[in-house]
PDB file of N, CA, C and O in Angstrom:
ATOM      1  N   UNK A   1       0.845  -1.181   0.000  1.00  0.00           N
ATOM      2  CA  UNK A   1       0.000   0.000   0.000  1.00  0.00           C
ATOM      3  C   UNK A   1       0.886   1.239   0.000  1.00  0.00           C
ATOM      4  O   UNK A   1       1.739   1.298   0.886  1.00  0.00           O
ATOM      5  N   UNK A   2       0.779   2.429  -1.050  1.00  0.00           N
ATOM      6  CA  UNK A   2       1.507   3.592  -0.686  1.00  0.00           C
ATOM      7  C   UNK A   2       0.213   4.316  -0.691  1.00  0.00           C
ATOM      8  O   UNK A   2      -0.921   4.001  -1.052  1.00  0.00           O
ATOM      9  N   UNK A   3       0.970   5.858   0.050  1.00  0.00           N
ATOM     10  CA  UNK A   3       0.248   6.814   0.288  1.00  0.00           C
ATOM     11  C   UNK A   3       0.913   8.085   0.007  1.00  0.00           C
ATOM     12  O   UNK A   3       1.971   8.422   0.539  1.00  0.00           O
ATOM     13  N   UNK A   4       0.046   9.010  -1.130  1.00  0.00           N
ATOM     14  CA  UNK A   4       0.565  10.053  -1.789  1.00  0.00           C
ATOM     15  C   UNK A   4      -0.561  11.630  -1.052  1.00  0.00           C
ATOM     16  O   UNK A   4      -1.743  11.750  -0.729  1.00  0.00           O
ATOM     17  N   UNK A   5       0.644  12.552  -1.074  1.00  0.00           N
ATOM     18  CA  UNK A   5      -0.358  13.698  -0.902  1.00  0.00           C
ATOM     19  C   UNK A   5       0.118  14.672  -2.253  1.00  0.00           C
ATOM     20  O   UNK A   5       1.197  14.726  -2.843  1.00  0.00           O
ATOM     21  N   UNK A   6      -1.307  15.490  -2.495  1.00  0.00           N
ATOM     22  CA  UNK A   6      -0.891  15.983  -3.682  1.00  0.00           C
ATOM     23  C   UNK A   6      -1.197  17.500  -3.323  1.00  0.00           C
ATOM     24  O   UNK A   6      -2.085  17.650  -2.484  1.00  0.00           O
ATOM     25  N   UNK A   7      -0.634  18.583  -3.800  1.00  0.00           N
ATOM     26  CA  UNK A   7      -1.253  19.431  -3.053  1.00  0.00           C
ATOM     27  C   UNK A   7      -1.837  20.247  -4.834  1.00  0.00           C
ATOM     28  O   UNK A   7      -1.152  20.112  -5.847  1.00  0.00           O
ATOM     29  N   UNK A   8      -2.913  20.876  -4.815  1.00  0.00           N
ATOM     30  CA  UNK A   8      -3.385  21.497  -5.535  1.00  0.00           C
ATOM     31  C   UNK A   8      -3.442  22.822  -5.881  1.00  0.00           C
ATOM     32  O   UNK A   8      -3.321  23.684  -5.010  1.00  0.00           O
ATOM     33  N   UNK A   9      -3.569  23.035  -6.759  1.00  0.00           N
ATOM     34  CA  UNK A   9      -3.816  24.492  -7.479  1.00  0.00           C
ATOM     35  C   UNK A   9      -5.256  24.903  -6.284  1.00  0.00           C
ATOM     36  O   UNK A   9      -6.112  24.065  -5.999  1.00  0.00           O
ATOM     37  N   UNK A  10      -5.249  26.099  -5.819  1.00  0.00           N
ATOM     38  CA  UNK A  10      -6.368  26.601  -4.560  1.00  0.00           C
ATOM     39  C   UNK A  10      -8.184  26.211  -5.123  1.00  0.00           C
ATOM     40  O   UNK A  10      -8.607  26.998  -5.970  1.00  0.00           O
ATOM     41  N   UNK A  11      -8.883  25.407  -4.806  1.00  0.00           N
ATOM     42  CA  UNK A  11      -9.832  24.885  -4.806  1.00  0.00           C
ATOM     43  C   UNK A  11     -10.774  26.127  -4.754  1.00  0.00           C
ATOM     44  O   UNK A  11     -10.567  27.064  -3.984  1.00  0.00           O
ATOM     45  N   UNK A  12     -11.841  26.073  -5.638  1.00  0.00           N
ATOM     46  CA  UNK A  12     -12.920  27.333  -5.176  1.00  0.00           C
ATOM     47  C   UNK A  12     -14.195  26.817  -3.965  1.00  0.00           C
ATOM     48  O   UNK A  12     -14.785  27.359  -3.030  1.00  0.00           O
ATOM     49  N   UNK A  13     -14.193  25.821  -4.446  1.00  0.00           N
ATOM     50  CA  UNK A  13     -15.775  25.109  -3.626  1.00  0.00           C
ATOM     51  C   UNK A  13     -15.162  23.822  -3.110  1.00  0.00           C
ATOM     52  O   UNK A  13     -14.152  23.214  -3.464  1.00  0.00           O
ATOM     53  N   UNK A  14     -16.224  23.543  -2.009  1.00  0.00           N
ATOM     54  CA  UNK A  14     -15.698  21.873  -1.078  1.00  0.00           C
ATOM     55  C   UNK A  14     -16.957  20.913  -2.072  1.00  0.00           C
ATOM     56  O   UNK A  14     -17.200  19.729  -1.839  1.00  0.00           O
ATOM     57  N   UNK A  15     -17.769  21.882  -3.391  1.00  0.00           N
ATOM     58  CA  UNK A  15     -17.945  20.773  -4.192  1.00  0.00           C
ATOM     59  C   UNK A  15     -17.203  19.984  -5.027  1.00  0.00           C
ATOM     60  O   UNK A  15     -17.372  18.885  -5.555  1.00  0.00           O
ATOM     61  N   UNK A  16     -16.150  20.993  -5.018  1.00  0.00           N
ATOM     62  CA  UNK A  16     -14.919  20.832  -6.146  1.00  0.00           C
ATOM     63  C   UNK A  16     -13.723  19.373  -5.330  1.00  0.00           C
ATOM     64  O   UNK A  16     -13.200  18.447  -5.951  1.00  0.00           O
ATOM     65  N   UNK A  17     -13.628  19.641  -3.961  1.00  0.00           N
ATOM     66  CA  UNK A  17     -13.293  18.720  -3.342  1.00  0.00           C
ATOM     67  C   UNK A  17     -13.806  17.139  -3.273  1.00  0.00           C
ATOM     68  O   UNK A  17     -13.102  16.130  -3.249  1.00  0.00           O
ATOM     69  N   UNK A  18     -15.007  17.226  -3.252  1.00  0.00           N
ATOM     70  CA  UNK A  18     -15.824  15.937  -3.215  1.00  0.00           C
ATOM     71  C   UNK A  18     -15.957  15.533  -4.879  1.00  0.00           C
ATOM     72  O   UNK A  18     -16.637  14.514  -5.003  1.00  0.00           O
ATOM     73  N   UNK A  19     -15.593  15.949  -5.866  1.00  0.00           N
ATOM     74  CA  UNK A  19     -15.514  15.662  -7.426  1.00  0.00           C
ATOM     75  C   UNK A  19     -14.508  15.164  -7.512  1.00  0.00           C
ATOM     76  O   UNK A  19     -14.317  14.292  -8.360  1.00  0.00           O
ATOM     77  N   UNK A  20     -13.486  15.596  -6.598  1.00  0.00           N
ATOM     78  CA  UNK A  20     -11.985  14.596  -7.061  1.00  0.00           C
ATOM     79  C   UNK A  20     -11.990  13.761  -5.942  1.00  0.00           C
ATOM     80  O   UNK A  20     -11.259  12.790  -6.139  1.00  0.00           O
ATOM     81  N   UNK A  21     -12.522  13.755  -4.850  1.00  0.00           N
ATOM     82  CA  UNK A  21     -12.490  12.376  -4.412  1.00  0.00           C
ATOM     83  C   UNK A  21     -13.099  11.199  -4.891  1.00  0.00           C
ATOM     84  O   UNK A  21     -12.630  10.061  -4.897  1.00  0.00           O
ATOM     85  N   UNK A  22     -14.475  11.696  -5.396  1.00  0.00           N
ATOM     86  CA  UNK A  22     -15.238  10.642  -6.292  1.00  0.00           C
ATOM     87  C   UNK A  22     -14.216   9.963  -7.146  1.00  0.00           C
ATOM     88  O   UNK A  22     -13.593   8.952  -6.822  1.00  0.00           O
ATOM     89  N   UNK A  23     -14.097  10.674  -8.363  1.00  0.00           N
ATOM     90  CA  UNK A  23     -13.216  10.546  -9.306  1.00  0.00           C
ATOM     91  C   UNK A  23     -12.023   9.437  -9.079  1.00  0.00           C
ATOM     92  O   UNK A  23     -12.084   8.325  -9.605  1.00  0.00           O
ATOM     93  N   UNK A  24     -11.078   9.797  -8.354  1.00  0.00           N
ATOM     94  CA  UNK A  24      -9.919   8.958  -7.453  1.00  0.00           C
ATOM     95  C   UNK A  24     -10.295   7.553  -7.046  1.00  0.00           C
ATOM     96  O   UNK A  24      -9.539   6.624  -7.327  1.00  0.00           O
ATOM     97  N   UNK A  25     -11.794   7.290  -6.188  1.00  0.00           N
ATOM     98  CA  UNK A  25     -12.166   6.645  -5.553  1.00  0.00           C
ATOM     99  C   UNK A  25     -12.765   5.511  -6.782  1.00  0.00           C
ATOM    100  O   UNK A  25     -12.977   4.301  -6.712  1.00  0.00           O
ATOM    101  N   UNK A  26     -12.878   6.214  -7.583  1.00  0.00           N
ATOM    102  CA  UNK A  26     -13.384   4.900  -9.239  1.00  0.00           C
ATOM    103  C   UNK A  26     -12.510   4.286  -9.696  1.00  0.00           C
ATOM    104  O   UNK A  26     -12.768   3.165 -10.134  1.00  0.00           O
ATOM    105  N   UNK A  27     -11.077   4.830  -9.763  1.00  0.00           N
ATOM    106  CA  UNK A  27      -9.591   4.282 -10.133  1.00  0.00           C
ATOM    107  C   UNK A  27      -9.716   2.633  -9.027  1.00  0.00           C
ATOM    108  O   UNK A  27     -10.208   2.366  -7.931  1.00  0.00           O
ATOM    109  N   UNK A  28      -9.054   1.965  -9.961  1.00  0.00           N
ATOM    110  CA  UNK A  28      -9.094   0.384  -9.503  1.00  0.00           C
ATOM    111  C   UNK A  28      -7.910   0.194  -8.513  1.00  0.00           C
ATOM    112  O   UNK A  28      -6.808   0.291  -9.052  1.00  0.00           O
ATOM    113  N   UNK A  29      -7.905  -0.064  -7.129  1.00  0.00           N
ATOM    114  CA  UNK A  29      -6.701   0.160  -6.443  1.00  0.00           C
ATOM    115  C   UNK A  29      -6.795   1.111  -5.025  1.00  0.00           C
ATOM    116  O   UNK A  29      -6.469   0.974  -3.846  1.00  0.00           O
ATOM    117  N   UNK A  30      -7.507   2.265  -5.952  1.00  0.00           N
ATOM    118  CA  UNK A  30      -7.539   3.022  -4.723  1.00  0.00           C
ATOM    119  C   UNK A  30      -8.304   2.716  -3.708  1.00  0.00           C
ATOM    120  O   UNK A  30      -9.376   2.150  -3.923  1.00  0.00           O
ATOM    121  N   UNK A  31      -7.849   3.071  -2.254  1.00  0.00           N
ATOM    122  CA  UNK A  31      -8.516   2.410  -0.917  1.00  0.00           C
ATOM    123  C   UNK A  31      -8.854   3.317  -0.666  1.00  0.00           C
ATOM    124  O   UNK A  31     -10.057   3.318  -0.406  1.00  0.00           O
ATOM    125  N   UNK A  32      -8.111   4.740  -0.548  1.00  0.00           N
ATOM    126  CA  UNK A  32      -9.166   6.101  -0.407  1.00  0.00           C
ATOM    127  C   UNK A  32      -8.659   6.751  -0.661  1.00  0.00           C
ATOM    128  O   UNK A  32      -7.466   6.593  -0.923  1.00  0.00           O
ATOM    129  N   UNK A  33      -9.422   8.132  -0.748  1.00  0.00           N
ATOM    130  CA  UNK A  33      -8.902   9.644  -1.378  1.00  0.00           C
ATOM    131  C   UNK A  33      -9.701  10.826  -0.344  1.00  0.00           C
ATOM    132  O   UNK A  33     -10.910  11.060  -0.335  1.00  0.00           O
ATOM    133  N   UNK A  34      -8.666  11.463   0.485  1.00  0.00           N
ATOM    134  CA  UNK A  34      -9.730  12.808   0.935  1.00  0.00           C
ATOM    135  C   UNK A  34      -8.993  14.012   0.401  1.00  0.00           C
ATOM    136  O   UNK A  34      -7.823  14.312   0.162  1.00  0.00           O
ATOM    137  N   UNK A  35     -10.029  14.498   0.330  1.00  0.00           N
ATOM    138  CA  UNK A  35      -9.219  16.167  -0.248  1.00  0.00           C
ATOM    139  C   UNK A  35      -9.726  16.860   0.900  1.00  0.00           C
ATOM    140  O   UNK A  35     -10.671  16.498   1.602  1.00  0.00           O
ATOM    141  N   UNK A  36      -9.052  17.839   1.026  1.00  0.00           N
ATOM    142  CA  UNK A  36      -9.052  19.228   1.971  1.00  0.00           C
ATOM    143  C   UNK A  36      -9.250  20.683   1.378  1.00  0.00           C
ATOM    144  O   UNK A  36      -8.298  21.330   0.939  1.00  0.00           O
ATOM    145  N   UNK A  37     -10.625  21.179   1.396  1.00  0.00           N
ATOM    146  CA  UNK A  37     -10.928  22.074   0.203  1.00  0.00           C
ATOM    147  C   UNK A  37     -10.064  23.522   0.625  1.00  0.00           C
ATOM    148  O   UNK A  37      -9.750  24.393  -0.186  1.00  0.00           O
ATOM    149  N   UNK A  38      -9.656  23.551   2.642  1.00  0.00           N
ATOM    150  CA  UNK A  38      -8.808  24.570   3.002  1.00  0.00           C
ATOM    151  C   UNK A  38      -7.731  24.317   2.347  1.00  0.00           C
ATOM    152  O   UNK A  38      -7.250  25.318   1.816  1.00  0.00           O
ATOM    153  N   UNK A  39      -7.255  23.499   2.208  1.00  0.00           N
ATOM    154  CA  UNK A  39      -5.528  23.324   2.090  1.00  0.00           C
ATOM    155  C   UNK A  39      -5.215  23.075   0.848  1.00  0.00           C
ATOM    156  O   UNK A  39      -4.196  23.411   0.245  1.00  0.00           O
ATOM    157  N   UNK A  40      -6.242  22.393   0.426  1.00  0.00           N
ATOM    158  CA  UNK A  40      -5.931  22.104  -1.289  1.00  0.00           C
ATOM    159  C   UNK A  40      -5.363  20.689  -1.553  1.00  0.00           C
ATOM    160  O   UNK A  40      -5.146  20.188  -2.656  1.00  0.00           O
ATOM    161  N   UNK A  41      -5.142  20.081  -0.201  1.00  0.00           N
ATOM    162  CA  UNK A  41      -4.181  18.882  -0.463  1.00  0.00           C
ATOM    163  C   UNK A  41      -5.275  17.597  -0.725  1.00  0.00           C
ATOM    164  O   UNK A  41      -6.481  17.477  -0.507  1.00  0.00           O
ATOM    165  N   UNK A  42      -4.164  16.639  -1.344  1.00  0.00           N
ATOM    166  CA  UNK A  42      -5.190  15.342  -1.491  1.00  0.00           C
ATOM    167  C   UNK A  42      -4.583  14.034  -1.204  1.00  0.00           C
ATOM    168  O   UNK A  42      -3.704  13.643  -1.972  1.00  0.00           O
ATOM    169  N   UNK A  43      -4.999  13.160  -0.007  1.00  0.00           N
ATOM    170  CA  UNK A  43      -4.255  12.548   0.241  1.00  0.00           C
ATOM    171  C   UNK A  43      -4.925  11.197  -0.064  1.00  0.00           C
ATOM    172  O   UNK A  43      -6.150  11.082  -0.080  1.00  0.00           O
ATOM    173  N   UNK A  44      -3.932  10.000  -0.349  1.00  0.00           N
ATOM    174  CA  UNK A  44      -4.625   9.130  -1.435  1.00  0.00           C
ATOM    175  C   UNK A  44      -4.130   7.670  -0.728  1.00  0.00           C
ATOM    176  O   UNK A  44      -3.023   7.781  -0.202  1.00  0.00           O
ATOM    177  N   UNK A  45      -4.613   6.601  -0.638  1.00  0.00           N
ATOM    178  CA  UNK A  45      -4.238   5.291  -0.165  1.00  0.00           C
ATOM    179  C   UNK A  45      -4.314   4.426  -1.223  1.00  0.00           C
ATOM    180  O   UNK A  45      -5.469   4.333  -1.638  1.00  0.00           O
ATOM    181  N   UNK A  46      -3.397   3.658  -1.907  1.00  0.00           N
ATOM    182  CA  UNK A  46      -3.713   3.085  -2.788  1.00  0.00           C
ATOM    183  C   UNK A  46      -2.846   1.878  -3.188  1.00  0.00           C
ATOM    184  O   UNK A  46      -1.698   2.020  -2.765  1.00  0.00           O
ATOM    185  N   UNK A  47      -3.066   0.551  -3.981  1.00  0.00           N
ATOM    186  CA  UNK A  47      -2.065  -0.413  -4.132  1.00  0.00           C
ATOM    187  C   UNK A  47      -1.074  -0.041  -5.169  1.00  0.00           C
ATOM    188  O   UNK A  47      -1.149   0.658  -6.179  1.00  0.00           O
ATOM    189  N   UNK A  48       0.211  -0.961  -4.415  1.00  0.00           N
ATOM    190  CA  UNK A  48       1.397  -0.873  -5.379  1.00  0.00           C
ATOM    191  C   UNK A  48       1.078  -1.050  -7.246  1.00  0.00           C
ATOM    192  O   UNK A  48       1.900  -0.837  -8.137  1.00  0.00           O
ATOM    193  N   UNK A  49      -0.116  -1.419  -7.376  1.00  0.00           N
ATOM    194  CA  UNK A  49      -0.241  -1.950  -8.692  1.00  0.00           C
ATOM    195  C   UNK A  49      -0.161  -0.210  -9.316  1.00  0.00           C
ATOM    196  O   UNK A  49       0.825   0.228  -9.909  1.00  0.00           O
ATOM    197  N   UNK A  50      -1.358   0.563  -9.038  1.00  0.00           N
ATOM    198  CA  UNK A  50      -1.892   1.791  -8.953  1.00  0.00           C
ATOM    199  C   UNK A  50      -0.528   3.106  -9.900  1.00  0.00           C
ATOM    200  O   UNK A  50       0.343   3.655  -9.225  1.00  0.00           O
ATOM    201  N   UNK A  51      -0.611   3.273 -10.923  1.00  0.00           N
ATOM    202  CA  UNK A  51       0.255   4.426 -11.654  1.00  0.00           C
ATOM    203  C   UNK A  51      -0.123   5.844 -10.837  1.00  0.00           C
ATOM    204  O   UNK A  51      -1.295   6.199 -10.715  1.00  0.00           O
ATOM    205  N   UNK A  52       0.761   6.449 -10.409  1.00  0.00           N
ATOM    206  CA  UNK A  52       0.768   7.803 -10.046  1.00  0.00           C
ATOM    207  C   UNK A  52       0.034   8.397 -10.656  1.00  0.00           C
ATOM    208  O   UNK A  52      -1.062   8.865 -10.350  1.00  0.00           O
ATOM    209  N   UNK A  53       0.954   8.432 -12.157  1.00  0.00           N
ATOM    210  CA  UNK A  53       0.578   9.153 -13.104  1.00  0.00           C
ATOM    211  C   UNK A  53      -0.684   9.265 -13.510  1.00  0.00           C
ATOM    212  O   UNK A  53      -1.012  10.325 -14.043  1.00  0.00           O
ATOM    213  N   UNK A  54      -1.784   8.072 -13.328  1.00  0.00           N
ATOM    214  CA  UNK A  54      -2.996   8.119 -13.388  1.00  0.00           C
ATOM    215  C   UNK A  54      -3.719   8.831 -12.740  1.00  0.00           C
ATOM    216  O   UNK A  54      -4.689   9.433 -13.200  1.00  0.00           O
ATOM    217  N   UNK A  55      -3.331   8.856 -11.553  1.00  0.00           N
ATOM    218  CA  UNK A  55      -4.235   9.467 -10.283  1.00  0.00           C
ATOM    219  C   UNK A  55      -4.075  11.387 -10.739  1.00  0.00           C
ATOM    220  O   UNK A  55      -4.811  12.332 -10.455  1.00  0.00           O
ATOM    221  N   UNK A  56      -3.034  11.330 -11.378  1.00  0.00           N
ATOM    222  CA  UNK A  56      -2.538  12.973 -11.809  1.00  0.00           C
ATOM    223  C   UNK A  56      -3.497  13.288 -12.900  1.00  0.00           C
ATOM    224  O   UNK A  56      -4.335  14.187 -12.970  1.00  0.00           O
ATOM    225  N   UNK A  57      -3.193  12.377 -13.706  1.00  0.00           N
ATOM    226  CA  UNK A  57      -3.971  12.685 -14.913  1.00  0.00           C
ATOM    227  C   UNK A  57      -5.404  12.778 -14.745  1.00  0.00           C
ATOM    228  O   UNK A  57      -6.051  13.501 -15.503  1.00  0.00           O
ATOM    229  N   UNK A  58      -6.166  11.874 -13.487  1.00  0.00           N
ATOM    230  CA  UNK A  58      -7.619  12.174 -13.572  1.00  0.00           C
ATOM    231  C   UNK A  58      -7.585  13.502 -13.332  1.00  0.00           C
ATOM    232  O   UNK A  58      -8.011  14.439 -14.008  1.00  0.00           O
ATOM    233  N   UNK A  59      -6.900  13.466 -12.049  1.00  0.00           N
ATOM    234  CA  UNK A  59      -7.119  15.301 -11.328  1.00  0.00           C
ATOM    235  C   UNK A  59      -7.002  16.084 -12.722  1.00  0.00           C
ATOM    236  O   UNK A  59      -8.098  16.438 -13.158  1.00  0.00           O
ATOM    237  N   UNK A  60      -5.967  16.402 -13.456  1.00  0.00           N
ATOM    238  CA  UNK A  60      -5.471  17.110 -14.389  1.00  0.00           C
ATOM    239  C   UNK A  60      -7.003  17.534 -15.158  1.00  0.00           C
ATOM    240  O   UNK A  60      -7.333  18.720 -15.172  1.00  0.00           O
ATOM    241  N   UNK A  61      -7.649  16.767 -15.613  1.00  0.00           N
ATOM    242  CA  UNK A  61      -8.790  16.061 -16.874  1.00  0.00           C
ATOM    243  C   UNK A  61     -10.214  16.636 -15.661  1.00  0.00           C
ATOM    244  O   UNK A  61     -11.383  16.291 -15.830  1.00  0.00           O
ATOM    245  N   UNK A  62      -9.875  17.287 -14.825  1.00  0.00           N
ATOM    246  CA  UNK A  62     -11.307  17.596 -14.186  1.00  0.00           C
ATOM    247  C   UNK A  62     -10.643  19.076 -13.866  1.00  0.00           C
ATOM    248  O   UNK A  62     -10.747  19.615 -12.764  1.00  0.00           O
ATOM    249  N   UNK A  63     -10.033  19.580 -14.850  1.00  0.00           N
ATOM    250  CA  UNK A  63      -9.633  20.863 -14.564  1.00  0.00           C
ATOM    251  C   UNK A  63      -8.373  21.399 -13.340  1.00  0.00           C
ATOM    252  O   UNK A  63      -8.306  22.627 -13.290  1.00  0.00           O
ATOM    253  N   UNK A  64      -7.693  20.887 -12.668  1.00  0.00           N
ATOM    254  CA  UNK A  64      -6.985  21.310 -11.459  1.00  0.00           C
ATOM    255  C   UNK A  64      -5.212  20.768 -11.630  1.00  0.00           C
ATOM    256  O   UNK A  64      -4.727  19.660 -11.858  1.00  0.00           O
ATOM    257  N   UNK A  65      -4.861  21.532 -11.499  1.00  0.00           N
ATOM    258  CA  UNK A  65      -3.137  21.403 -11.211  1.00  0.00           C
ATOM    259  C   UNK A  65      -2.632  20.621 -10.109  1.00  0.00           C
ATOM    260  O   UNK A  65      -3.045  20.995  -9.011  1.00  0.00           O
ATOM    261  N   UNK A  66      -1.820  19.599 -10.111  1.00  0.00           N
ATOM    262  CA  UNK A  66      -1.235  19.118  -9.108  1.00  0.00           C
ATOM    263  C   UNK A  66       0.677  19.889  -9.139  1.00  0.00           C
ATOM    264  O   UNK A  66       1.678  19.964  -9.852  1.00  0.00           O
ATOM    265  N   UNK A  67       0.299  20.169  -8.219  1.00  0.00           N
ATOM    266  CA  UNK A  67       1.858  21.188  -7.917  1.00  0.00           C
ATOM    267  C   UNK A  67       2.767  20.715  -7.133  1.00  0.00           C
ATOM    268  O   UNK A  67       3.926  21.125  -7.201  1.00  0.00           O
ATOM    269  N   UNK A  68       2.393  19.811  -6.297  1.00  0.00           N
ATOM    270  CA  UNK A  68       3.454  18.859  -5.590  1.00  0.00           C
ATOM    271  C   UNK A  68       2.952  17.604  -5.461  1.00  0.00           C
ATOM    272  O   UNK A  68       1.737  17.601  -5.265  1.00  0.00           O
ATOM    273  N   UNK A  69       3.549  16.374  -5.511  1.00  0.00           N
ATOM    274  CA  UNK A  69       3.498  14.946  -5.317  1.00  0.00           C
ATOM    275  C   UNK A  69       4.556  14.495  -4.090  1.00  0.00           C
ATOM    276  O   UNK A  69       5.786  14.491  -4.136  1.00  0.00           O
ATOM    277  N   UNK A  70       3.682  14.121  -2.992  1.00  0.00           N
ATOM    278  CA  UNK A  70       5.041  13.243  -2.064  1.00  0.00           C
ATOM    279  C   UNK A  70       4.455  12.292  -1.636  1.00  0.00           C
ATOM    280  O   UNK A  70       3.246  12.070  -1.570  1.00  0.00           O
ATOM    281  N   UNK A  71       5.308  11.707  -1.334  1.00  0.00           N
ATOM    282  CA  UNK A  71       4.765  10.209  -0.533  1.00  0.00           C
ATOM    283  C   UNK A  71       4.493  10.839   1.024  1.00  0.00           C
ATOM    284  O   UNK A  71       5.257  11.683   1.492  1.00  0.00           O
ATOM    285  N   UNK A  72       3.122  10.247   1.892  1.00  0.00           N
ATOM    286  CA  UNK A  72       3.366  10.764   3.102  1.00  0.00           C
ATOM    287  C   UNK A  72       3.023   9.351   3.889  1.00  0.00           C
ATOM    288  O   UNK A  72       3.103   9.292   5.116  1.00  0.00           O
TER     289      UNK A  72
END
């Protein structure tokens, strides 16, 4: 299992928050996703199988910037 936080381009709405958790949470692998509509961050639980790059690219494809990637 790794666990990534992503931090985002500044969120307007905590509807906008709950759209990329959905989103995340459909990816095959992932165990969970919360976003933080204060902070912007998104922190993600997911299996070794699981491409980063995917989880970027959904965010990316629903409009929003990921500006940092770390493992936490």
């Amino acid at each position: 299992m790794q666990k990534r936080v992503f931090q985002l381009n500044p969120l307007s709405c905590p509807t906008c928050a709950k759209k990329i958790e959905t989103v995340l949470l459909k990816v095959d692998g992932v165990e969970s996703a919360e976003v933080s509509f204060t902070s912007s961050k998104v922190n993600v639980a997911f299996e070794d199988t699981v491409d980063v790059t995917v989880l970027i690219d959904r965010i990316h494809r629903l409009g929003y910037r990921v500006l940092e990637s770390k493992k936490a």
